[in-house]
C-alpha positions in Angstrom: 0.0 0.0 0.0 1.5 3.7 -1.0 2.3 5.7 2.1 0.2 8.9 2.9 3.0 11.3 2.0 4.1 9.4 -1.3 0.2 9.8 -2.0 0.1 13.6 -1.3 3.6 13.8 -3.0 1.9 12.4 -6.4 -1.0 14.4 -6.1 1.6 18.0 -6.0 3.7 16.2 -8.8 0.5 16.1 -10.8 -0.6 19.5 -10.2 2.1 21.2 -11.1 2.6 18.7 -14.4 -0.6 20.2 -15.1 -0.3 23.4 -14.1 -2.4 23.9 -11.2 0.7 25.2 -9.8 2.9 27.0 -12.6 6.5 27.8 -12.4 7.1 30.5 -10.0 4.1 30.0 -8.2 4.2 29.4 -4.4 2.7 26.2 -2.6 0.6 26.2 0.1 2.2 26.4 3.1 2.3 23.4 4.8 -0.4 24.0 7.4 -2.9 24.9 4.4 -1.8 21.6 2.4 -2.0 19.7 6.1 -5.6 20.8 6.0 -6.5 20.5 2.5 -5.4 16.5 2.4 -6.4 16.0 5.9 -2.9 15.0 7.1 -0.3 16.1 9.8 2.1 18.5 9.1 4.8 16.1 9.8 3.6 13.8 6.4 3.1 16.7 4.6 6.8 17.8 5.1 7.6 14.4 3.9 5.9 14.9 1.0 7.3 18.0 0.1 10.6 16.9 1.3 10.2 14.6 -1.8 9.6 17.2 -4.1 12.7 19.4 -3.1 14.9 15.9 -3.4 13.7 16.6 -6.9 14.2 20.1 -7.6 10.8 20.5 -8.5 10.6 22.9 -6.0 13.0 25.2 -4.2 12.6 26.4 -0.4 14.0 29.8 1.2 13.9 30.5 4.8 11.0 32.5 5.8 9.8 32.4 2.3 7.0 30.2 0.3 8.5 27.2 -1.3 8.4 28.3 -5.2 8.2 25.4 -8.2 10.8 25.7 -10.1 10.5 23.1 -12.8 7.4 20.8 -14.2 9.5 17.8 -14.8 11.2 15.6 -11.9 14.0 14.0 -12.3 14.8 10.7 -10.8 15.6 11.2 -6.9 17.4 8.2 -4.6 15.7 9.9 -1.6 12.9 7.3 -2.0 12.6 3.9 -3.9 10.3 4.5 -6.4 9.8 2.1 -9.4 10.1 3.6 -13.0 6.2 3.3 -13.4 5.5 5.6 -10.6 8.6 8.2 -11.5 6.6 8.4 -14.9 3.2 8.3 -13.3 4.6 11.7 -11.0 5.8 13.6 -13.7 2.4 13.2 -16.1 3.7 10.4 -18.3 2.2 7.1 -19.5 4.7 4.1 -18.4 4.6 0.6 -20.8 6.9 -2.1 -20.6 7.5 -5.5 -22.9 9.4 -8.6 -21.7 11.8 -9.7 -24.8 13.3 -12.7 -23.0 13.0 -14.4 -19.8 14.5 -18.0 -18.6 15.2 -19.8 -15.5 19.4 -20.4 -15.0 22.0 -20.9 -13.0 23.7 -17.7 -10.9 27.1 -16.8 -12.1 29.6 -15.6 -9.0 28.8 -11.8 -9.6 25.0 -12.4 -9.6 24.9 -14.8 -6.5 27.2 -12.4 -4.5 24.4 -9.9 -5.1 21.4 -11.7 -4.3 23.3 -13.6 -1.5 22.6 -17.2 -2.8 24.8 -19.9 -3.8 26.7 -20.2 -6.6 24.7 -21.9 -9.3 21.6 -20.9 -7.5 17.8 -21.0 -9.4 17.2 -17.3 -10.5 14.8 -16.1 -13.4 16.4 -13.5 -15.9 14.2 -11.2 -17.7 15.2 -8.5 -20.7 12.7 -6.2 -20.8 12.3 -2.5 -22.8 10.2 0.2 -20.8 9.1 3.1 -22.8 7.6 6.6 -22.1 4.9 7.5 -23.9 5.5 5.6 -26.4 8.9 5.5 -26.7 11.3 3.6 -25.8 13.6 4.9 -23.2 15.5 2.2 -20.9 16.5 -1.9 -21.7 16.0 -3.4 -18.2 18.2 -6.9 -17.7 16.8 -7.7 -14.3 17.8 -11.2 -12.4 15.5 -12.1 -9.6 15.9 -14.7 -6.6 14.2 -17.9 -6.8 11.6 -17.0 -3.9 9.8 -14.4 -6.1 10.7 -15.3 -9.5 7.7 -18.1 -10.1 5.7 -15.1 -9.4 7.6 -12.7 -11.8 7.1 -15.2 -14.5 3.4 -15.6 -13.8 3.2 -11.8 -15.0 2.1 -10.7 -18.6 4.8 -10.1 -20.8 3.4 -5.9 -21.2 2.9 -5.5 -17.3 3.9 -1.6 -17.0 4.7 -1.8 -13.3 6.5 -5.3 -11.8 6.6 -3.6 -8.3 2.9 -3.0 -8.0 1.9 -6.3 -9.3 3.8 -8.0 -6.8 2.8 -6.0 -4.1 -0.7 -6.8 -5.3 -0.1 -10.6 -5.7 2.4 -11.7 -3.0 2.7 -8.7 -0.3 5.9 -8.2 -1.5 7.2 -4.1 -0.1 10.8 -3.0 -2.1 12.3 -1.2 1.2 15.6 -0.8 0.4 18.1 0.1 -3.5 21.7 0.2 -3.5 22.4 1.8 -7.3 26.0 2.2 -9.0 25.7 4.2 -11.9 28.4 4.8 -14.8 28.0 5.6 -18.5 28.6 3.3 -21.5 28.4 2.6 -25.3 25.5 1.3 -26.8 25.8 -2.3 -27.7 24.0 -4.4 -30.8 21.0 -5.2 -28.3 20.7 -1.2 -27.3 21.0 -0.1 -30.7 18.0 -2.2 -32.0 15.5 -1.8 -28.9 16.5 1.6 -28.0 16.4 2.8 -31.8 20.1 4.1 -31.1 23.5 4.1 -33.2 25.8 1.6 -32.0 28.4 3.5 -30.0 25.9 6.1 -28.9 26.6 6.8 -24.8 24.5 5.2 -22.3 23.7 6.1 -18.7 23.8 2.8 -16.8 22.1 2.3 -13.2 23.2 -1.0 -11.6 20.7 -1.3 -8.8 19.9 -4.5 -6.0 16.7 -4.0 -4.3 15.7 -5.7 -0.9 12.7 -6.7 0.9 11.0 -5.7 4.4 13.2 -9.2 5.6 16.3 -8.4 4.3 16.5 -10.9 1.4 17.3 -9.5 -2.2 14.5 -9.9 -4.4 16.5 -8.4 -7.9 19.5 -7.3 -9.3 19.3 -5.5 -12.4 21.2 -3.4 -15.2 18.9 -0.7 -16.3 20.3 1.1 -19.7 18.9 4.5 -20.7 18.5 6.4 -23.7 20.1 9.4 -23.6 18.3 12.1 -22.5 15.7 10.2 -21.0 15.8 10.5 -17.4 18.3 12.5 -14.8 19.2 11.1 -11.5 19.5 13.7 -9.0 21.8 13.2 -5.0 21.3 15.7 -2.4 23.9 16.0 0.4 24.6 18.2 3.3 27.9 17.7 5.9 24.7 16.2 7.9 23.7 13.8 5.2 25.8 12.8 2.6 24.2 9.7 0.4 26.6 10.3 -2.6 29.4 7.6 -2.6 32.4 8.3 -5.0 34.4 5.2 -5.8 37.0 3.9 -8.9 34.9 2.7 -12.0 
């Protein structure tokens, strides 16, 4: 089930997608938006925490938080599934499954979803596209536990996180994500509609369950131009981790 303040965070995505509130506009302040979604202040500040995270907005002490954009970019400050990023910013999500087949898990794919080597897991190839068009080759490797269930799912699901929630319970709680660039490969070239060669933002991400197990480890290729991941940090908080590639 979405939280309360990813709910009211959606709903202030969608309005100022739409235009409700305009760029350069103030928000309510967060007493008036506590009161218009019947919430406390404290879930409406994580709401519009969210927002900030994703420069949508900007904040000012002792002035109105203004929008400052109409598009979000992709934040880590919460684990939000590419269906729902789309979904926030106005967009119509679709995904197709290419391939999918039960094998064995190599070293580098066991290490991540903490199984033995030459472990059960259930690979899938998918492309996701964006209105339309097609934006990201997903090559996503899940445990055995929940892959039966992944491969139960229609090959043109457009959100694999929501359908699992629905059918098993299942709640993605934590995402560790590496991300470099790359060249576009044969596979990337023909799905993505690129030029072999073309540069590729790659996001490397294992997600985990409420229990601690991995569910998936996955290597998410975008098209350029097609999505920007955004890291706010502070000497209090610093997310952003810098290592060798």
């Amino acid at each position: 089930m979405t939280r309360r303040h990813q709910q009211i965070a959606d709903d202030l995505r969608s309005a100022i997608a739409d235009g409700r509130y305009p760029v350069g506009s103030a928000l309510p302040s967060d007493a008036e938006l506590a009161a218009a979604y019947d919430a406390s202040r404290g879930t409406v500040r994580q709401a519009v925490s969210a927002l900030l995270a994703e420069g949508m907005i900007g904040s000012r002490q002792g002035a109105r938080r203004m929008v400052l954009t109409t598009t979000p970019s992709q934040s880590f400050t919460e684990l939000r599934s590419f269906a729902q990023w789309a979904a926030s910013g106005g967009h119509t999500a679709g995904g197709l499954v290419l391939e999918s087949a039960w094998e064995a898990a190599g070293g580098d794919i066991a290490a991540r979803l903490q199984v033995p080597t030459g472990a059960r897991v259930f690979r899938v190839l998918r492309v996701r596209t964006l209105d339309g068009d097609p934006v990201l080759l997903e090559r996503a490797v899940y445990a055995d536990w929940i892959g039966t269930a992944v491969e139960k799912l229609p090959p043109d699901c457009v959100s694999v996180t929501r359908r699992l929630h629905e059918d098993t319970g299942l709640v993605f709680t934590h995402g560790e994500h590496h991300i470099d660039a790359l060249a576009a490969g044969t596979l990337e070239a023909r799905h993505l509609r690129l030029r072999r060669g073309n540069p590729l933002l790659r996001v490397r991400r294992t997600t985990t369950a409420q229990d601690g197990r991995p569910v998936e480890t996955s290597d998410d290729r975008y098209r350029p131009g097609s999505v920007a991941f955004t890291v706010r940090n502070s000497l209090q908080a610093n997310s952003l981790t810098r290592t060798e590639g």
